[in-house]
SEKESE-108313 format. One record per residue (C-alpha): residue number from 1; residue in three letters; chain; x, y, z. Coordinates in pm, 1 decimal, always signed. Example, Ala and Ser with C-alpha at 12.3 -4.5 7.8 and 13.67 -1.06 7.14 Angstrom:
// residues 2
<atom><nr>1</nr><rest>ALA</rest><kette>A</kette><X>+1230.0</X><Y>-450.0</Y><Z>+780.0</Z></atom>
<atom><nr>2</nr><rest>SER</rest><kette>A</kette><X>+1367.0</X><Y>-106.0</Y><Z>+714.0</Z></atom>
This chain:
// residues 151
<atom><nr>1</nr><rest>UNK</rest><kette>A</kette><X>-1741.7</X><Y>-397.5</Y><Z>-364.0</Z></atom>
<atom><nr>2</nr><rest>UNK</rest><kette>A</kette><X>-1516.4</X><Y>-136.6</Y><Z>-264.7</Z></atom>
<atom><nr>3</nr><rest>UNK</rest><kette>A</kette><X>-1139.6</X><Y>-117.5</Y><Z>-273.4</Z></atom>
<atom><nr>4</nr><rest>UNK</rest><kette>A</kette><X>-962.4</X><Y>+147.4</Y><Z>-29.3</Z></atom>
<atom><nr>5</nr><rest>UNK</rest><kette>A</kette><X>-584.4</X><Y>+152.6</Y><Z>+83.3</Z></atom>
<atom><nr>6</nr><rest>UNK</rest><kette>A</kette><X>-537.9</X><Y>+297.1</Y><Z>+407.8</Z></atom>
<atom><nr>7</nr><rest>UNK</rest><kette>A</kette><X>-176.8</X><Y>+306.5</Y><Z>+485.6</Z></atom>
<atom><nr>8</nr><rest>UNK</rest><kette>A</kette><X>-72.2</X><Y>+387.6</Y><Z>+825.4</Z></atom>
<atom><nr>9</nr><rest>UNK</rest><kette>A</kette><X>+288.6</X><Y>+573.2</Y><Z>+869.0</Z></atom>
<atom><nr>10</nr><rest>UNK</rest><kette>A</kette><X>+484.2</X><Y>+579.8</Y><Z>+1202.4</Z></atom>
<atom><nr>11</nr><rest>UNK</rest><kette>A</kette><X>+463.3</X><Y>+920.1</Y><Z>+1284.2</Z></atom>
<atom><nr>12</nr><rest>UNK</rest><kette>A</kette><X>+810.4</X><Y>+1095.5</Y><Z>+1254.3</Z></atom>
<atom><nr>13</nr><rest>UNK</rest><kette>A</kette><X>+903.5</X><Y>+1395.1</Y><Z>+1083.6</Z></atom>
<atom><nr>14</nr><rest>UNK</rest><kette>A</kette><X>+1162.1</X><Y>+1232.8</Y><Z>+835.4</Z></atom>
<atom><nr>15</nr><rest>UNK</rest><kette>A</kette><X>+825.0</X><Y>+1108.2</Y><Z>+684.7</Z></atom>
<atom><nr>16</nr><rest>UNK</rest><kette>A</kette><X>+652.4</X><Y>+1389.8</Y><Z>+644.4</Z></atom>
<atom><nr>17</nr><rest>UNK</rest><kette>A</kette><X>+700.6</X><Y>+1412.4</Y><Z>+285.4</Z></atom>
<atom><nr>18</nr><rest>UNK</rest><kette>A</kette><X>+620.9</X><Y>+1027.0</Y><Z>+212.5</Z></atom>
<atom><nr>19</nr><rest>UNK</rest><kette>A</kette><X>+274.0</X><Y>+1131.8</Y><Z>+388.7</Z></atom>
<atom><nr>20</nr><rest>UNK</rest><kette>A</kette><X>+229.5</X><Y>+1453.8</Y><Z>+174.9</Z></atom>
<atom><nr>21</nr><rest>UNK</rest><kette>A</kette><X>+294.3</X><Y>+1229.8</Y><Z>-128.1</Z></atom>
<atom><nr>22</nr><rest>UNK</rest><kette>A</kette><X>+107.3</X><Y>+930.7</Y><Z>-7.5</Z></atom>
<atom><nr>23</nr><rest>UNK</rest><kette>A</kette><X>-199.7</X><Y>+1168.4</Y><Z>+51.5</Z></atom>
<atom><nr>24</nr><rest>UNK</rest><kette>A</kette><X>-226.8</X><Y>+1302.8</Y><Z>-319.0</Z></atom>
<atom><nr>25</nr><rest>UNK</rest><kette>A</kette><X>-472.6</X><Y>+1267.2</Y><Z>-538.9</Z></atom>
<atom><nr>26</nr><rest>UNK</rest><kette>A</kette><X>-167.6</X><Y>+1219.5</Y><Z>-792.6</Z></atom>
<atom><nr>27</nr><rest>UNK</rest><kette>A</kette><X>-45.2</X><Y>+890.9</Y><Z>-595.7</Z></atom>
<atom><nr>28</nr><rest>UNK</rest><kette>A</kette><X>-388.0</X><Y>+787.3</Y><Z>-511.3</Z></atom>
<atom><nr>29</nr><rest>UNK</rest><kette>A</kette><X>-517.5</X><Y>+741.9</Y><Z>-871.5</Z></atom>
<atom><nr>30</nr><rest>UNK</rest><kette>A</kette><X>-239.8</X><Y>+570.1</Y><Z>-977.9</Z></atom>
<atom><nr>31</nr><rest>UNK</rest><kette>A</kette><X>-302.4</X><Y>+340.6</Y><Z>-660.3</Z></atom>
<atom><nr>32</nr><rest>UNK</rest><kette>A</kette><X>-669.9</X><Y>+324.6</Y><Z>-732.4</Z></atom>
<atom><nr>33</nr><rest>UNK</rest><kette>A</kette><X>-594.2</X><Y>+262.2</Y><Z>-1170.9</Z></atom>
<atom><nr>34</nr><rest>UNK</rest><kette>A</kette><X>-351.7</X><Y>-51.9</Y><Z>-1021.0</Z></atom>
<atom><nr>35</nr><rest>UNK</rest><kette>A</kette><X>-609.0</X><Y>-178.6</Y><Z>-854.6</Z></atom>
<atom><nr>36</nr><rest>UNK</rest><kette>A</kette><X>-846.2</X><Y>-192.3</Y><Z>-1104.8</Z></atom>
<atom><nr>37</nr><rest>UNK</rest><kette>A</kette><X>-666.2</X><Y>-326.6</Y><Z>-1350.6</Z></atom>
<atom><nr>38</nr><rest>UNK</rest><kette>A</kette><X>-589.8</X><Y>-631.1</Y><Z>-1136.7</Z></atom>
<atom><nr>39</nr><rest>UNK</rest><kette>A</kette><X>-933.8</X><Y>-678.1</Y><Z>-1007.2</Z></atom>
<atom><nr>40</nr><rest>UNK</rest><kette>A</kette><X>-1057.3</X><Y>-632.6</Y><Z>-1365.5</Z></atom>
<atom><nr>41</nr><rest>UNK</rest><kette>A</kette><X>-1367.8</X><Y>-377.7</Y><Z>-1264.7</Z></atom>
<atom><nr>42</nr><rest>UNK</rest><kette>A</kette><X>-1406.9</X><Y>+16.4</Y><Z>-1263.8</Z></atom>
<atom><nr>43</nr><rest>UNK</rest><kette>A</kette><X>-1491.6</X><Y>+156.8</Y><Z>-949.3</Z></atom>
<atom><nr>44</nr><rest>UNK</rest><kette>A</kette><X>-1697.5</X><Y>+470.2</Y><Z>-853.0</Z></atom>
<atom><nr>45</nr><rest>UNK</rest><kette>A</kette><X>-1535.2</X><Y>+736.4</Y><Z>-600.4</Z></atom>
<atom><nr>46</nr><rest>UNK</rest><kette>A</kette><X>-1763.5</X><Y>+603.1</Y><Z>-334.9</Z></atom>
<atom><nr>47</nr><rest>UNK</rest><kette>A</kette><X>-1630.5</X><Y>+235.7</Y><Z>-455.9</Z></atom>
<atom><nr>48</nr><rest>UNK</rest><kette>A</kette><X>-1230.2</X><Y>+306.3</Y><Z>-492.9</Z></atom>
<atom><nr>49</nr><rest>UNK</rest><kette>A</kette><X>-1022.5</X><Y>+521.1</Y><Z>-264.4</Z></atom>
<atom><nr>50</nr><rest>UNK</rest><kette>A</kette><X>-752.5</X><Y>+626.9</Y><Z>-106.3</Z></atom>
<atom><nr>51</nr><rest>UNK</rest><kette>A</kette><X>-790.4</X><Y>+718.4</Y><Z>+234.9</Z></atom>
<atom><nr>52</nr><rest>UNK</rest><kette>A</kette><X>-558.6</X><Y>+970.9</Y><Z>+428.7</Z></atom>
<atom><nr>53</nr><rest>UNK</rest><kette>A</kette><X>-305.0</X><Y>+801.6</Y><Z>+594.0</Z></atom>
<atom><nr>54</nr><rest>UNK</rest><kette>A</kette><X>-297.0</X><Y>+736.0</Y><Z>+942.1</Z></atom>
<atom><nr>55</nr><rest>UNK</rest><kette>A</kette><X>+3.1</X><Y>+780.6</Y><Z>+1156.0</Z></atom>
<atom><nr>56</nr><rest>UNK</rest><kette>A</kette><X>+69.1</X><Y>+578.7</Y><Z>+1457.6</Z></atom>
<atom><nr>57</nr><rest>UNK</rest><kette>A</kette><X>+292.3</X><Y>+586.1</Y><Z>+1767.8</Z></atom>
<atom><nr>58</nr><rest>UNK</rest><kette>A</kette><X>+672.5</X><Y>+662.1</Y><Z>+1671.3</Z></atom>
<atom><nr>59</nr><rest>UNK</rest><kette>A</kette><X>+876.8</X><Y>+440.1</Y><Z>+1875.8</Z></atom>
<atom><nr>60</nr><rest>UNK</rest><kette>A</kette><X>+1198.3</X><Y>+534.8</Y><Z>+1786.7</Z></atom>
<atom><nr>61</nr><rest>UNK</rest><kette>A</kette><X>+1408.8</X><Y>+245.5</Y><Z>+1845.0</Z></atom>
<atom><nr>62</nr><rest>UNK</rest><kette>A</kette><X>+1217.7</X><Y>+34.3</Y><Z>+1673.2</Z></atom>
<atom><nr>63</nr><rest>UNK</rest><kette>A</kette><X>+1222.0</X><Y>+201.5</Y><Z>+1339.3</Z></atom>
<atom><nr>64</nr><rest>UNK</rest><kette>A</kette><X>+1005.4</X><Y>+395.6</Y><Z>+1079.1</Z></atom>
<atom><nr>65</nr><rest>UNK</rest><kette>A</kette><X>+688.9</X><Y>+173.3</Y><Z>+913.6</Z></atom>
<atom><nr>66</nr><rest>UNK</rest><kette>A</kette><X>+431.6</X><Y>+196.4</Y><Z>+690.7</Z></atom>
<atom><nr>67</nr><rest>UNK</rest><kette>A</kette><X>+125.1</X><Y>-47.3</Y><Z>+684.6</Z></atom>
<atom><nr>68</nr><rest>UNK</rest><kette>A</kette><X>-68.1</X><Y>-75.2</Y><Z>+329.9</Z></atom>
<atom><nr>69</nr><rest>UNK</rest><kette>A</kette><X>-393.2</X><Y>-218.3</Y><Z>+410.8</Z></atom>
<atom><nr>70</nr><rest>UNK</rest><kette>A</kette><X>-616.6</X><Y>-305.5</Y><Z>+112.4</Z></atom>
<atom><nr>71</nr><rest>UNK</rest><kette>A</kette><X>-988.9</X><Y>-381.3</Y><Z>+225.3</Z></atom>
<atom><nr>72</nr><rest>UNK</rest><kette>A</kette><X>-1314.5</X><Y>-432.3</Y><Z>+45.5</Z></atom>
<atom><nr>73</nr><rest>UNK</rest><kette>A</kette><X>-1159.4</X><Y>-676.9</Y><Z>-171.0</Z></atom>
<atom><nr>74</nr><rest>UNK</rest><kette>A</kette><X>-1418.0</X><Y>-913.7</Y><Z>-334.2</Z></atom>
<atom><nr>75</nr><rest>UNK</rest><kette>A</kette><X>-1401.4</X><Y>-1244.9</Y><Z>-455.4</Z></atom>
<atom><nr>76</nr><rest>UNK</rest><kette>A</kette><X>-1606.3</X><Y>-1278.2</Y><Z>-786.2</Z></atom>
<atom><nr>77</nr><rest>UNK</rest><kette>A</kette><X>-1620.1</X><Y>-1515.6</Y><Z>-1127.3</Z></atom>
<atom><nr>78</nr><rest>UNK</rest><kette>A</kette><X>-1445.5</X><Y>-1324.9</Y><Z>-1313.1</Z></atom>
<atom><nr>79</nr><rest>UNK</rest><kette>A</kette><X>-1085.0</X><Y>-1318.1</Y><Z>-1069.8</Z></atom>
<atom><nr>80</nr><rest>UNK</rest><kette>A</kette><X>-837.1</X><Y>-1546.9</Y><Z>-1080.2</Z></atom>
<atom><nr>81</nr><rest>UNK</rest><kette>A</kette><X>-644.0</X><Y>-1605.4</Y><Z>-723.9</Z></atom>
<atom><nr>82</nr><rest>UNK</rest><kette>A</kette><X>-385.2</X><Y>-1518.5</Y><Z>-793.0</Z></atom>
<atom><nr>83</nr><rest>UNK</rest><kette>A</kette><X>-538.6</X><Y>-1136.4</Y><Z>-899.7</Z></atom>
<atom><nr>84</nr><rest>UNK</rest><kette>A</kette><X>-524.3</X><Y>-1054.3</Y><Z>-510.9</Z></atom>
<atom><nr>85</nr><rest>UNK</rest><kette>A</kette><X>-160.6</X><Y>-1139.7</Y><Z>-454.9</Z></atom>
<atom><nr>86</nr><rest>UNK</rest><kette>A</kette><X>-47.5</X><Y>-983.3</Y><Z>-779.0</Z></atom>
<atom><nr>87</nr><rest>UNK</rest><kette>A</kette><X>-229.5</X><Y>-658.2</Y><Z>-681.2</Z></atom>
<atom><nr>88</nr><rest>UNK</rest><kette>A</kette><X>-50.8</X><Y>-680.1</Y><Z>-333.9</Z></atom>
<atom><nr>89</nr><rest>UNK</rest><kette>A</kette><X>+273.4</X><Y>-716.7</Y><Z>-514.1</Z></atom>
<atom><nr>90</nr><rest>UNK</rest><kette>A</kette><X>+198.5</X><Y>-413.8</Y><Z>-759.9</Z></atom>
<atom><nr>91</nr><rest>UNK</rest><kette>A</kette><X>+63.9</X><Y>-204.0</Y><Z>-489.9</Z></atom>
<atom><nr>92</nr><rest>UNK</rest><kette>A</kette><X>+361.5</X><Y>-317.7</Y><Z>-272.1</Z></atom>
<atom><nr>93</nr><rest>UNK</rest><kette>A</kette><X>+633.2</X><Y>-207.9</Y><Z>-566.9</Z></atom>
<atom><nr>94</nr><rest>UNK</rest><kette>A</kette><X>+451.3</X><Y>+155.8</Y><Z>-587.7</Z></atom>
<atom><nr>95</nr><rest>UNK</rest><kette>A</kette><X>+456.6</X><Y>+191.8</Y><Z>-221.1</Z></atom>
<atom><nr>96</nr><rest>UNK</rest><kette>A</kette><X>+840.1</X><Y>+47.9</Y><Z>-228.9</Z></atom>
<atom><nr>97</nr><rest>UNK</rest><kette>A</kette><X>+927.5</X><Y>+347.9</Y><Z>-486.0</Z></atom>
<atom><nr>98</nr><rest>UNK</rest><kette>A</kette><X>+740.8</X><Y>+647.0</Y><Z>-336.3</Z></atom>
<atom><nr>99</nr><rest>UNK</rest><kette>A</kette><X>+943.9</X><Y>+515.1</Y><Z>-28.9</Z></atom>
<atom><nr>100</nr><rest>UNK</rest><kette>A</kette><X>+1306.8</X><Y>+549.7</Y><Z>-191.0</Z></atom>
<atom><nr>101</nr><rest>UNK</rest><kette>A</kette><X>+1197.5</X><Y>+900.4</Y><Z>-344.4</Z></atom>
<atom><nr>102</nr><rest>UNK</rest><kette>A</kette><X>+1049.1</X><Y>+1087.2</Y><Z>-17.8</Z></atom>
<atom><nr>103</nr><rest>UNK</rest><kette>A</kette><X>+1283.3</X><Y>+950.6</Y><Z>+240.6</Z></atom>
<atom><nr>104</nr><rest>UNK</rest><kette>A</kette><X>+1625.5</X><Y>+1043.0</Y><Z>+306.0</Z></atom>
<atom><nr>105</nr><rest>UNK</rest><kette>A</kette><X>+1914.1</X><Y>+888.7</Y><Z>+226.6</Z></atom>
<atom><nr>106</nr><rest>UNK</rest><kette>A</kette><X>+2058.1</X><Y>+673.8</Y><Z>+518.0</Z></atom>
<atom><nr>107</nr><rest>UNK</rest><kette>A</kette><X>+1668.4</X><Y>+631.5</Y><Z>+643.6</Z></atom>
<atom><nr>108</nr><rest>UNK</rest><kette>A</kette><X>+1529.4</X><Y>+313.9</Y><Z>+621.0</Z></atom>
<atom><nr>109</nr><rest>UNK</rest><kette>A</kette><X>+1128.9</X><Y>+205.0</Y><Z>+631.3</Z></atom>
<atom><nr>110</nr><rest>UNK</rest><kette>A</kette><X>+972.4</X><Y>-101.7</Y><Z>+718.4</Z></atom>
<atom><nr>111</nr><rest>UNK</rest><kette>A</kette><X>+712.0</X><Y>-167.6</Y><Z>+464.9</Z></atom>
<atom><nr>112</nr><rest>UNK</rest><kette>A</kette><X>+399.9</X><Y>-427.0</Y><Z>+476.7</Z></atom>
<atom><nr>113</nr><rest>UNK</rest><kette>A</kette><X>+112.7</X><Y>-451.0</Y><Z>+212.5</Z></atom>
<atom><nr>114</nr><rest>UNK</rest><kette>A</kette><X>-135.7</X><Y>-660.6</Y><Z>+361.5</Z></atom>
<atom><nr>115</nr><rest>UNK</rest><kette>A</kette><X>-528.7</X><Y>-707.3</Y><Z>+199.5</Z></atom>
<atom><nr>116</nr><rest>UNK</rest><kette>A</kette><X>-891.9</X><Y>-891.7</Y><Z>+331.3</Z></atom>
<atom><nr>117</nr><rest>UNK</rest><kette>A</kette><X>-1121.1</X><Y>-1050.6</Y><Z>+108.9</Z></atom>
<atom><nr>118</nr><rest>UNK</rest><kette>A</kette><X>-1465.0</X><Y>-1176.7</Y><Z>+180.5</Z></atom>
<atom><nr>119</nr><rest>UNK</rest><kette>A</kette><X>-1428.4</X><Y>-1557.3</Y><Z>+33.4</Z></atom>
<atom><nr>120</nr><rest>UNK</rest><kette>A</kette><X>-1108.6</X><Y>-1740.3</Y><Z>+143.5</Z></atom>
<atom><nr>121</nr><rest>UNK</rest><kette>A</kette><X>-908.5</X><Y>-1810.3</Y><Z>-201.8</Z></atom>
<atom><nr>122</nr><rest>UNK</rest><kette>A</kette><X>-588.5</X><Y>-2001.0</Y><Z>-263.8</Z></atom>
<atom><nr>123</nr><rest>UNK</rest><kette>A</kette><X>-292.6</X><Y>-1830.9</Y><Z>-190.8</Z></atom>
<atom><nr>124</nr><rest>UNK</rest><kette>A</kette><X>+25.3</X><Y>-1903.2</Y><Z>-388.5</Z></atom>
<atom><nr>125</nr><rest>UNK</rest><kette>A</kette><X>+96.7</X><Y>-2250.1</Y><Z>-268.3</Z></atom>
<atom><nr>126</nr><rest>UNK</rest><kette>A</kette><X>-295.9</X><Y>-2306.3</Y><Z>-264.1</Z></atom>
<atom><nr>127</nr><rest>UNK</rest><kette>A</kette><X>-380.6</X><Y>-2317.6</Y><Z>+77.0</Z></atom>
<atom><nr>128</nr><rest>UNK</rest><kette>A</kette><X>-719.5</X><Y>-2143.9</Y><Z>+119.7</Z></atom>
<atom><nr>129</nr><rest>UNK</rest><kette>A</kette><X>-723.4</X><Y>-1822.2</Y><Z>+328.6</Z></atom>
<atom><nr>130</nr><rest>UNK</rest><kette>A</kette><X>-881.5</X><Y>-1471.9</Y><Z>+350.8</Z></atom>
<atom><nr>131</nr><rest>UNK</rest><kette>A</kette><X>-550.6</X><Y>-1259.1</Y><Z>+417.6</Z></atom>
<atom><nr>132</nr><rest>UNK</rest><kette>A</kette><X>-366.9</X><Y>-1138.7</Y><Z>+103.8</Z></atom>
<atom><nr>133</nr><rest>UNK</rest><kette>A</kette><X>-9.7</X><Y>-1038.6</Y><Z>+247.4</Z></atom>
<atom><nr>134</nr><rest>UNK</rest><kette>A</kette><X>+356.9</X><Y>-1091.4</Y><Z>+222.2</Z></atom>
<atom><nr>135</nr><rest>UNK</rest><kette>A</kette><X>+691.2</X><Y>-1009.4</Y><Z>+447.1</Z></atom>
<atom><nr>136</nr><rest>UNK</rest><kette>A</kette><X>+740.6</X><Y>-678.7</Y><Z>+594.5</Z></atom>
<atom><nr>137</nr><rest>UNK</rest><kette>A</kette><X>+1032.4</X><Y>-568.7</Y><Z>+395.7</Z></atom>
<atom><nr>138</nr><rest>UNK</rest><kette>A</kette><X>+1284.2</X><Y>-310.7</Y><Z>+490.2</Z></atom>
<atom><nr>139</nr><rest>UNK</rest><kette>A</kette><X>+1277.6</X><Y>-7.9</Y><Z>+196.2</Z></atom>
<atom><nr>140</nr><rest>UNK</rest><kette>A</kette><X>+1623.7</X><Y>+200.0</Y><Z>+180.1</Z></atom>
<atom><nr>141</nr><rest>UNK</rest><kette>A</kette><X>+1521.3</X><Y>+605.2</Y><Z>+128.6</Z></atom>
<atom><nr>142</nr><rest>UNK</rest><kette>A</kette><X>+1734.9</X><Y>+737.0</Y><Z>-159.0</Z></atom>
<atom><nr>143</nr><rest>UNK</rest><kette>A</kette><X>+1607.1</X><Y>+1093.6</Y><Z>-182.7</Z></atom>
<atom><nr>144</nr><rest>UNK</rest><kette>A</kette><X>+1874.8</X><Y>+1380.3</Y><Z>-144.0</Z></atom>
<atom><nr>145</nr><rest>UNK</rest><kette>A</kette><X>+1652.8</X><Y>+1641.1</Y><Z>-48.2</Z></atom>
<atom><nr>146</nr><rest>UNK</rest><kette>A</kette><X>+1334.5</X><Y>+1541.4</Y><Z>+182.0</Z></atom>
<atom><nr>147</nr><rest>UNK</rest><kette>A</kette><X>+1049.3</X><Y>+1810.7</Y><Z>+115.3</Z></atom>
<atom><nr>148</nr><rest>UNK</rest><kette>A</kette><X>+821.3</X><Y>+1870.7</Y><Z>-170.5</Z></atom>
<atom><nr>149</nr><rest>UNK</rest><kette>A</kette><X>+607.5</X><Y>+1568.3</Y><Z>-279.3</Z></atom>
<atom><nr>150</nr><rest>UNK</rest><kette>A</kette><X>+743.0</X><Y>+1393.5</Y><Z>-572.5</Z></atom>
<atom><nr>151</nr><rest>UNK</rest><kette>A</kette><X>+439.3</X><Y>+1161.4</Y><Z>-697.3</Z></atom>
């Protein structure tokens, strides 16, 4: 019954400021708060979290990503279907703007939100699956100055 995002950042240094931020206890409670608003529950700390974000092999010509992955996700009575897609579109939008304020301008990220739930549910054209996730989308950095967390 636990909800964790675990986003995984390709590690380069223009990013090390959208990891500081993505790390906080700041960013992570409003994270966690989205989350249960849209699964309608309150969690406990060992229930909801945030955990430190990976980072993974910086290839460079391929580009800067970051991988949301929302797991523990449970189907109950009390959630509609389309709860899980509209928490991967809100967590997808807070992840979008943390993006444009921690990254350079001129730097772009590849951002995907991607969840797992336990039950297969319909998905927005109500075809049954277990994957909550849309298209990788390409997130311009707008920040000035790249340093000091901005949550």
């Amino acid at each position: 019954m636990e909800v964790k995002t675990k986003p995984t950042i390709s590690g380069a240094p223009q990013l090390t400021a959208l990891v500081d931020a993505a790390n906080s206890a700041e960013f992570a409670d409003i994270i966690l708060s989205t989350a249960e608003r849209f699964m309608r529950t309150t969690w406990g700390p060992a229930e909801g979290f945030q955990q430190v974000a990976d980072s993974s092999v910086f290839i460079e010509a391929r580009g800067l990503g970051c991988t949301v992955q929302l797991t523990g996700l449970t189907v109950t009575r009390l959630r509609a279907h389309a709860s899980f897609w509209e928490l991967r579109d809100n967590v997808h939008a807070l992840y979008s703007d943390l993006i444009r304020r921690q990254v350079a301008k001129g730097i772009r990220v590849q951002l995907w939100v991607q969840g797992a739930i336990d039950k297969a549910t319909q998905d927005p054209d109500g075809h049954l699956t277990t994957l909550v996730e849309g298209e990788a989308e390409w997130i311009e950095g707008q920040a000035e100055v790249v340093g000091t967390p901005d949550v």
